[in-house]
C-alpha positions in Angstrom: -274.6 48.4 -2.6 -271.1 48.4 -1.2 -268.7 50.5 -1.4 -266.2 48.3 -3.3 -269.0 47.0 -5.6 -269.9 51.0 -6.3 -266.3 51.7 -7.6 -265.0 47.9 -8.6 -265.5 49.5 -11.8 -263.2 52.6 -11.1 -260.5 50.5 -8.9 -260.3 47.8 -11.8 -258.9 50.8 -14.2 -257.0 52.7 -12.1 -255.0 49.2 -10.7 -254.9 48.8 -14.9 -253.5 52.2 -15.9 -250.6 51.9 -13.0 -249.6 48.3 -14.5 -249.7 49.8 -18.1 -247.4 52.7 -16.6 -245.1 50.2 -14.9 -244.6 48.2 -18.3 -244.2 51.1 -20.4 -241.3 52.5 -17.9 -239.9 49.0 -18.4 -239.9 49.0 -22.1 -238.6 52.9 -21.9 -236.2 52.7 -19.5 -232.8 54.0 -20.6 -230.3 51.1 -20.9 -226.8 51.1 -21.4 -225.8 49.9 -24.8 -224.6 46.4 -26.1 -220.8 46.5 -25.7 -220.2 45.8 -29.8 -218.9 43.3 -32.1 -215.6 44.5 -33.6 -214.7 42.8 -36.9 -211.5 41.3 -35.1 -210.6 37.8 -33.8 -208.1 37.6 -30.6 -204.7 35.7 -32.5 -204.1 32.1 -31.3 -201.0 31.7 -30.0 -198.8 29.3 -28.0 -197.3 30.3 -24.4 -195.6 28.6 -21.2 -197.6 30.1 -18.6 -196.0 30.6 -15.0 -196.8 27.1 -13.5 -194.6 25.9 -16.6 -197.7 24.8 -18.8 -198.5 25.5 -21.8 -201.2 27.3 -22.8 -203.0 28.4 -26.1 -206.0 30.8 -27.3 -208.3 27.6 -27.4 -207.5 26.6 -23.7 -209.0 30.1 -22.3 -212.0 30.1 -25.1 -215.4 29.6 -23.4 -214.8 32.5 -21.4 -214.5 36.1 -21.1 -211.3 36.9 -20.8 -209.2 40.6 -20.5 -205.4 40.2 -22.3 -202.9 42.8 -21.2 -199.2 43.0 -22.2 -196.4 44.1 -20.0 -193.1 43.6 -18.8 -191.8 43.2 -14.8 -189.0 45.5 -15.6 -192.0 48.6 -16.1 -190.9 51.5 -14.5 -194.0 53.2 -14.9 -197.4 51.9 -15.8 -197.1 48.0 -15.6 -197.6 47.8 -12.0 -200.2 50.3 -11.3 -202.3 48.7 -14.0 -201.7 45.0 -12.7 -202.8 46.6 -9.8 -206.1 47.7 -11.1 -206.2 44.3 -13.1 -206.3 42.8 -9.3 -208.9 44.9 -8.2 -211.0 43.5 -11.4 -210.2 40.1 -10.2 -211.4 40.7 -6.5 -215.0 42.2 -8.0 -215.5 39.0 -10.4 -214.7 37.1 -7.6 -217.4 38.2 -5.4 -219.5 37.8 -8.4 -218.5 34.4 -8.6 -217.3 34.8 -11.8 -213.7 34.8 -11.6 -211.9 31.6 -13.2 -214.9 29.9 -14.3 -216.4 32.2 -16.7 -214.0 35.4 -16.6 -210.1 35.1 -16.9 -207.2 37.6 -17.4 -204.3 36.9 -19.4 -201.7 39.0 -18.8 -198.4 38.6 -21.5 -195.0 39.5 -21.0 -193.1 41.4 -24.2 -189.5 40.7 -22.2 -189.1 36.6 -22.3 -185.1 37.3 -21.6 -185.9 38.7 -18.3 -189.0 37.6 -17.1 -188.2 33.9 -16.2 -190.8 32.2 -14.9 -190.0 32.3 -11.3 -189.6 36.5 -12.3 -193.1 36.1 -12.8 -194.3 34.3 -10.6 -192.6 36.3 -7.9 -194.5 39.6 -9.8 -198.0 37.7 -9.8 -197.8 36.8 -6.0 -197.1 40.5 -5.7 -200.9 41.1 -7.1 -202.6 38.2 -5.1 -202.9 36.8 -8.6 -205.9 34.0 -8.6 -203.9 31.2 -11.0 -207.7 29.6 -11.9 -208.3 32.4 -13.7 -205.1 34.2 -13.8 -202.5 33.7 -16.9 -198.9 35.0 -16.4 -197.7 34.3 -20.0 -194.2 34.5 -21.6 -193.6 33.3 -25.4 -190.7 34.1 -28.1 -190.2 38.6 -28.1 -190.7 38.8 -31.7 -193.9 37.0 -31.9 -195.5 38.4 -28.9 -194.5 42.0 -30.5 -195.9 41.0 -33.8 -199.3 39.9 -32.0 -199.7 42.6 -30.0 -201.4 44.7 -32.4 -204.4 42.7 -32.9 -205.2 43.5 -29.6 -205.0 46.8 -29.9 -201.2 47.4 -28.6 -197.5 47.8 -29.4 -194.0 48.0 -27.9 -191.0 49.2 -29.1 -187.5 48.6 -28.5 -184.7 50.7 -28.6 -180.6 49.7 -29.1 -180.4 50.0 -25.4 -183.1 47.0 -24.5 -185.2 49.5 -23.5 -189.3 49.2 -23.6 -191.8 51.8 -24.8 -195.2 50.1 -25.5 -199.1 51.2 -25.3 -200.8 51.0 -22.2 -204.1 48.9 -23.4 -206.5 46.2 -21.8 -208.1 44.1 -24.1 -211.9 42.7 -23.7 -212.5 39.5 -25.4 -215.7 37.4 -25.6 -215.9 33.6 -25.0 -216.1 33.2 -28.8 -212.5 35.2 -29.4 -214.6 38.7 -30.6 -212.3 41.4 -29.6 -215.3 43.6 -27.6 -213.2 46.8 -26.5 -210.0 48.6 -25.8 -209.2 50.2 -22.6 -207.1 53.3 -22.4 -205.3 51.5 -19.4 -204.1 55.4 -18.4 -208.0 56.6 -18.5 -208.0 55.6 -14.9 -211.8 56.8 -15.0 -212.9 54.9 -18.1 -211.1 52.0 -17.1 -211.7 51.7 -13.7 -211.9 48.1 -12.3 -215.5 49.0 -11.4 -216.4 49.8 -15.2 -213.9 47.0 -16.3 -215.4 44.6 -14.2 -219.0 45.4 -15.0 -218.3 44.8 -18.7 -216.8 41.5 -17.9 -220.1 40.8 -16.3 -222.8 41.9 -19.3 -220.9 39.9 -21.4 -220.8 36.6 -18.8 -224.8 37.4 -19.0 -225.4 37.9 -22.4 
């Protein structure tokens, strides 16, 4: 009798027991968690986007998108967080992502100020990618009164002058609101850990 014949038997359950192992480590592997459902809608709303166009909620739907309001006048954290915002847009990018499943929308609080060519001048600035990259302006008082279903506000005082919350906003292809990024957590909302949510929810 040969050797293999002599321990077939053995071989057989050992090659078993290491395939069971590998599909229980599967099934038990640590995972990170679904990024949850919030019980808010992103607004519709109405813009002229830098090119002059005008675009709505609907015309973004269908993709994941991440809305951030600011102002090109921001003396403080406007442009580092753009900033970021383009790094975000490089990494979806090489995940071939970028403007054809993942978008950012990027709205500005200061219409009197930030003409289009204002913002276009800002967005070149950034490298801004325009398939997938809104620069939004819309009437002050309804951009201010939408901000807060995103998670954000802004405040102005008698001088003109802008305080406002510092927040990105995650949004599904459906409209879910998904998450809210302290945009001055530069370790929670890294464009690595930005970026990867984007992705999950492009998979999901």
């Amino acid at each position: 009798m040969s050797w293999a014949k002599k321990y077939s038997f053995q071989i057989f359950l050992g090659a078993l027991v290491a395939f069971l192992a590998i599909v229980v480590t599967i099934l038990y592997w640590p995972r990170e968690p679904d990024i949850p459902l919030t019980d808010k809608k992103a607004p519709d709303f109405s813009m002229q986007n830098v090119d002059g166009s005008t675009v709505t909620l609907a015309d973004t739907n269908g993709k994941v998108r991440l809305f951030y309001f600011y102002f090109t006048n921001c003396p403080d954290v406007c442009p580092p967080t753009t900033y970021r915002l383009s790094e975000v847009q490089k990494l979806l990018q090489d995940k071939v992502m970028f403007g054809t499943e993942a978008s950012i929308v990027s709205i500005s609080f200061d219409p009197e100020r930030d003409t289009l060519e204002k913002m276009k001048k800002w967005s070149e600035k950034y490298n801004a990618d325009y398939s997938g990259w809104y620069f939004l302006r819309g009437k002050e008082e309804e951009v201010a009164k939408m901000m807060p279903e995103f998670g954000s506000s802004v405040f102005k005082d008698e001088d003109g002058n802008f305080t406002h919350l510092n927040v990105i906003t995650l949004v599904d292809q459906d409209g879910n609101i998904r998450k809210y990024y302290n945009a001055n957590d530069l370790e929670t909302a890294s464009p690595e850990n930005i970026a990867k949510d984007v992705a999950r929810l492009v998979k999901a």
